[in-house]
C-alpha positions in Angstrom: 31.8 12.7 11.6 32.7 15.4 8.6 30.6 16.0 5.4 33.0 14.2 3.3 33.1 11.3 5.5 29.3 11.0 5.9 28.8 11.4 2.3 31.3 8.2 1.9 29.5 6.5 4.5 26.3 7.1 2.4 27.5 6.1 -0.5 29.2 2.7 0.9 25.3 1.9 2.7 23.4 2.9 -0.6 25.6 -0.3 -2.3 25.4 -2.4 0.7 21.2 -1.8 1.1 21.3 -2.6 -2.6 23.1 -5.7 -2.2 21.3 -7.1 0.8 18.2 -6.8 -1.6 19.1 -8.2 -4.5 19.9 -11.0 -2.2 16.8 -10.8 -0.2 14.9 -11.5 -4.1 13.3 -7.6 -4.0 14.8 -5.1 -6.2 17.4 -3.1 -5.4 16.7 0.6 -4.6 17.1 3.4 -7.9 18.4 6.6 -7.4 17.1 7.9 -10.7 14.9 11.3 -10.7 14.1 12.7 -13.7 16.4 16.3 -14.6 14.7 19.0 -13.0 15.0 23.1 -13.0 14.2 26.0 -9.9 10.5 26.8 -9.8 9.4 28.8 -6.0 12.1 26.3 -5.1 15.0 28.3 -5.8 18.8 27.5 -6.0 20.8 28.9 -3.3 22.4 31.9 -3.8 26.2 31.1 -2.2 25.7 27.4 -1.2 29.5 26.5 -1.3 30.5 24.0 -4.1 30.1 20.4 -3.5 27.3 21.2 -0.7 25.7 18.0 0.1 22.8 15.9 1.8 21.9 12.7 2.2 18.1 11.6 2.0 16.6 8.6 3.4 12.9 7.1 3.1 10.9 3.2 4.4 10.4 1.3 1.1 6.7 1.5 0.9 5.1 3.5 -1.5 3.8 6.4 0.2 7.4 6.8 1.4 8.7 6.5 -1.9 6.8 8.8 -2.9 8.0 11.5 -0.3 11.6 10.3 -0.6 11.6 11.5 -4.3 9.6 15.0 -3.7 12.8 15.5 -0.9 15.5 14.8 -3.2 13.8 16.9 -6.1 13.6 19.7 -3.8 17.1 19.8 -2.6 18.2 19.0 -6.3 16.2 22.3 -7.4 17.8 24.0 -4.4 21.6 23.2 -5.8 22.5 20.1 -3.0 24.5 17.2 -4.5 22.3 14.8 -3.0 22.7 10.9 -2.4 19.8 9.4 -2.7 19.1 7.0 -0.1 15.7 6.3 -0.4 14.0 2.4 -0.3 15.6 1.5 3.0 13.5 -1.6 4.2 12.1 -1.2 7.7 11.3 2.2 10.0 14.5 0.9 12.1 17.2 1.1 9.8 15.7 4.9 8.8 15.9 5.6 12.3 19.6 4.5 12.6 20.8 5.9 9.7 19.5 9.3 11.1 20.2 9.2 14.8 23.8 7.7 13.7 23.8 11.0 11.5 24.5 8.9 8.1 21.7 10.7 6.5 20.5 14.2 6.6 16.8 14.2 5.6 13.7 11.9 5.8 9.5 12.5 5.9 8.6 10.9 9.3 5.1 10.0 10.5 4.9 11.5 14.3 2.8 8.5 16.1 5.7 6.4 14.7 8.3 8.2 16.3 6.4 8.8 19.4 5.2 5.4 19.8 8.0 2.9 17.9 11.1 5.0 18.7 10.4 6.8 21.9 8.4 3.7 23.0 5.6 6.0 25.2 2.4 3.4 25.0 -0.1 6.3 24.3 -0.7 8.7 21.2 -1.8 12.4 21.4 -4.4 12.3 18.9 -3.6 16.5 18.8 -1.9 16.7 15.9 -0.1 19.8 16.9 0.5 18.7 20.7 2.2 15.2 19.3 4.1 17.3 16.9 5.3 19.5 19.3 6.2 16.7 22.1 8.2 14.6 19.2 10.3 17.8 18.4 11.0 18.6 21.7 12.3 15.0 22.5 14.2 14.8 19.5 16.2 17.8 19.6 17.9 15.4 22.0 19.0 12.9 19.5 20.3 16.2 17.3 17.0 15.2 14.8 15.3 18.7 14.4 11.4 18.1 13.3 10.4 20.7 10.9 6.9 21.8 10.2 4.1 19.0 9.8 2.2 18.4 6.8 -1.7 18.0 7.2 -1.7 14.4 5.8 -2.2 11.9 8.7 -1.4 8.6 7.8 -3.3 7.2 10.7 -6.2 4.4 11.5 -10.0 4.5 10.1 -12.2 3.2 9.0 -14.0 3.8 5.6 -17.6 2.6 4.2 -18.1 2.3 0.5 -19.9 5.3 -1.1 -22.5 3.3 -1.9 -23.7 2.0 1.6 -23.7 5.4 3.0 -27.6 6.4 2.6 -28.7 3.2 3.3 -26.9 3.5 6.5 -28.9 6.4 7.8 -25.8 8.8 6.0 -22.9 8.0 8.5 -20.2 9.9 8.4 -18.8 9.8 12.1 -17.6 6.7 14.2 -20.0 7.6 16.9 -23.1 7.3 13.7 -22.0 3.6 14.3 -23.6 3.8 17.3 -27.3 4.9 16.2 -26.9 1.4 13.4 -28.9 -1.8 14.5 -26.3 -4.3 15.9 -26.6 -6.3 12.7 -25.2 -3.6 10.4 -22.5 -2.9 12.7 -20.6 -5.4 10.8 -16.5 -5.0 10.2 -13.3 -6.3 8.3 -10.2 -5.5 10.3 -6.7 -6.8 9.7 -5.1 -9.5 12.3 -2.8 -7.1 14.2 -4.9 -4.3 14.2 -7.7 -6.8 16.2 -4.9 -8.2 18.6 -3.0 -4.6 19.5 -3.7 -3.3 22.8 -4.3 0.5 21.2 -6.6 -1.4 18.3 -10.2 -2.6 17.3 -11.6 -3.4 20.9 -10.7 -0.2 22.6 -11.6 1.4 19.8 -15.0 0.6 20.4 -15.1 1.1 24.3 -13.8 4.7 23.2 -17.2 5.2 21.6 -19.4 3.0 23.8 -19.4 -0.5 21.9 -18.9 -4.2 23.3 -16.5 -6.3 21.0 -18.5 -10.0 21.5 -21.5 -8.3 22.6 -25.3 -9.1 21.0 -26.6 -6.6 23.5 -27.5 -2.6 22.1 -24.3 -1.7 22.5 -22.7 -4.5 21.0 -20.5 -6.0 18.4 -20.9 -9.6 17.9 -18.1 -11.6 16.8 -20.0 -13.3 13.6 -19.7 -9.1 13.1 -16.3 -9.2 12.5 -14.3 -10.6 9.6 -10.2 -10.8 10.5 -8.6 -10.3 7.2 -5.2 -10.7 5.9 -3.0 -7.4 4.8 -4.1 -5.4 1.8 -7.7 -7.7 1.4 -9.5 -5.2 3.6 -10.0 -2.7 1.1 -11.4 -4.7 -1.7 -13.5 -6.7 1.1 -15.2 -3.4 2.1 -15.9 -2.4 -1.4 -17.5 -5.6 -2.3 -20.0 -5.6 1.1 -18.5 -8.7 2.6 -18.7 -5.5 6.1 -20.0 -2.1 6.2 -17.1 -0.7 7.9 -13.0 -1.6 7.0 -9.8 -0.6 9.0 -7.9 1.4 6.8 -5.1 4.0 6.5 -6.4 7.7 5.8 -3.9 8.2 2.8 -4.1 5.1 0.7 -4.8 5.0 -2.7 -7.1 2.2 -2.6 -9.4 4.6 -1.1 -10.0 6.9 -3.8 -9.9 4.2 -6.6 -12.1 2.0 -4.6 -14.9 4.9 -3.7 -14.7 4.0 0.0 -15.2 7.2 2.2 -13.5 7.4 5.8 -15.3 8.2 9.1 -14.1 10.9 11.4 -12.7 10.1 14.4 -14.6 12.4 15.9 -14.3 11.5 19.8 -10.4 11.1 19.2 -9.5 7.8 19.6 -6.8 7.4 16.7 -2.9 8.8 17.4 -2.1 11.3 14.9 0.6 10.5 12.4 1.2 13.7 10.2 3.9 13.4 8.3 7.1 16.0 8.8 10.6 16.2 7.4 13.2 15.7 9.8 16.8 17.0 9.4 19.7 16.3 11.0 20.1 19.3 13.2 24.0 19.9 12.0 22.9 19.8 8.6 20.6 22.4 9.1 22.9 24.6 11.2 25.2 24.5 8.3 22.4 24.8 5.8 19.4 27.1 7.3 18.0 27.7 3.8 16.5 23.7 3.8 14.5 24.4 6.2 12.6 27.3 3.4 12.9 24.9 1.1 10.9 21.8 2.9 8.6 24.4 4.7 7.3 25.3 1.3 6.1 22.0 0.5 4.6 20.7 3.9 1.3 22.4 3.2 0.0 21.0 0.1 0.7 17.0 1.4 -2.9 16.5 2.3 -4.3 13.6 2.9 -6.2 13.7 -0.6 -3.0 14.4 -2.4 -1.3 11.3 -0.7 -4.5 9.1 -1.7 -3.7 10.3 -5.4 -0.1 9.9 -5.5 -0.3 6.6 -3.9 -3.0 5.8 -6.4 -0.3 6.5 -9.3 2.0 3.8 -7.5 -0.4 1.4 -6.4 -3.1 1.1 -9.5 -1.7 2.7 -12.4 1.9 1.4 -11.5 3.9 4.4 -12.2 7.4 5.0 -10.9 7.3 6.7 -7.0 10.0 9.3 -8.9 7.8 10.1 -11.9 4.6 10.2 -9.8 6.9 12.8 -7.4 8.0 14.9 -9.8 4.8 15.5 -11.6 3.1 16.8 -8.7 5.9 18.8 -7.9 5.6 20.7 -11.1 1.9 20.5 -11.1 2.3 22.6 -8.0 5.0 25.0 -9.0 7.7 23.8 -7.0 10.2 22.8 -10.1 10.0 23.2 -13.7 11.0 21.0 -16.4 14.1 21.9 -17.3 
């Protein structure tokens, strides 16, 4: 498929997506970014006129988020861009790249490994999972660029203000060294019922699900939640310990603190931007310009941004391009 083609093919899906979700009820996806000038993001000496990439995100707000910080970058670089963020579902982003209808997305590395590849185990190395997702994916012409440290993976987080009382835990494996009746939990349905969830979780670090024994966890233990009520369930004490994802906002505004994983158990899912590998060919200097960024998307950054979105209800483009001058990358122009 040629660049002009693909850029029509982008266009014509950015009016179908919007039209399937106006009729869906949810609003339809913006491509508005605010105006923005160079800042260590530079615009390409000799990119041809008319140079142009298409960039692609899942319509949650952590991806959002990401979605806008790409765009913004490739703006500040000199790309037309089209900006085909707000796609619902990790399968149609998937398509749209492996079909080669968009250029650029942030990807999570467990979801690639375990969703698209389908292998039924995680590397919890974040560098070895990284590095086995590139490799297969060079095959699908998707080349994986460097990872950032945010890993949007499984925990589980105690409020701030249970932690002394609870003998200072700050591992999984302190769980352990708790009487059985404070090893009390609120976990989502699916995350109880998946074969890589909650009760091998707890056989990785020596606990019984159902159990009263020592090493147990009794079922009157374990409160089964519904999405998005874990977080405020945990803060309120209704358990001492709630399943939770290491870069939501609801952490930080919530005071919740997350245990390490320290025995491993959890697959790693840093995030990484992924180019189509043509697009990079033709356009080496992206892969400077996304390479720059990767390092400062921390897993505290993402809580923060994804606070902005999720409590104070900011716009995921706003939120993005804030942080992006904040940090130097842009300037107001």
């Amino acid at each position: 498929m040629t660049r002009r083609t693909r850029a029509a093919a982008a266009a014509f899906l950015a009016g179908t997506t919007a039209l399937v979700l106006a009729g869906c009820g949810l609003q339809p996806a913006t491509s508005f970014v605010p105006a923005a000038g160079p800042g260590s993001i530079e615009h390409i000496d000799g990119l041809p006129d008319g140079a142009h990439i298409t960039v692609t995100s899942k319509n949650f707000t952590e991806q959002l988020v990401l979605g806008k910080i790409a765009v913004l970058a490739a703006k500040a670089a000199g790309f037309d861009v089209t900006d085909e963020t707000n796609v619902p579902g990790s399968v149609a982003v998937r398509q749209l790249m492996t079909s080669h209808d968009a250029d650029m997305t942030y990807e999570y590395t467990g979801t690639a490994w375990l969703t698209y590849m389908g292998h039924k185990e995680g590397i919890p190395d974040k560098t070895e999972q990284w590095a086995a997702v590139k490799k297969e994916d060079a095959g699908n012409g998707l080349t994986w660029l460097k990872p950032a440290p945010m890993n949007n993976t499984y925990a589980f987080a105690v409020r701030d203000e249970a932690v002394a009382k609870l003998g200072n835990v700050k591992t999984l494996s302190d769980i352990t060294k708790l009487p059985v009746s404070e090893r009390t939990f609120c976990v989502e349905s699916e995350f109880n019922s998946r074969s890589d969830g909650f009760k091998p979780m707890l056989e990785k670090y020596g606990l019984q699900l159902g159990s009263s024994g020592q090493n147990g966890v009794p079922s009157s233990n374990v409160s089964i939640l519904d999405t998005g009520t874990v977080y405020t369930a945990t803060d309120r004490g209704k358990c001492n310990f709630g399943e939770v994802f290491t870069t939501d906002g609801r952490i930080k505004s919530l005071g919740l603190r997350v245990l390490d994983d320290d025995r491993g158990f959890f697959p790693a899912y840093n995030v990484a931007p992924v180019l189509d590998s043509a697009t990079l060919q033709e356009y080496p200097q992206l892969e400077d310009v996304y390479d720059q960024i990767s390092p400062k998307l921390t897993d505290s950054v993402l809580q923060e941004l994804n606070r902005q979105v999720d409590v104070e209800g900011r716009e995921p483009a706003d939120v993005a391009f804030d942080w992006m001058v904040k940090e130097g990358f842009i300037t107001k122009p």
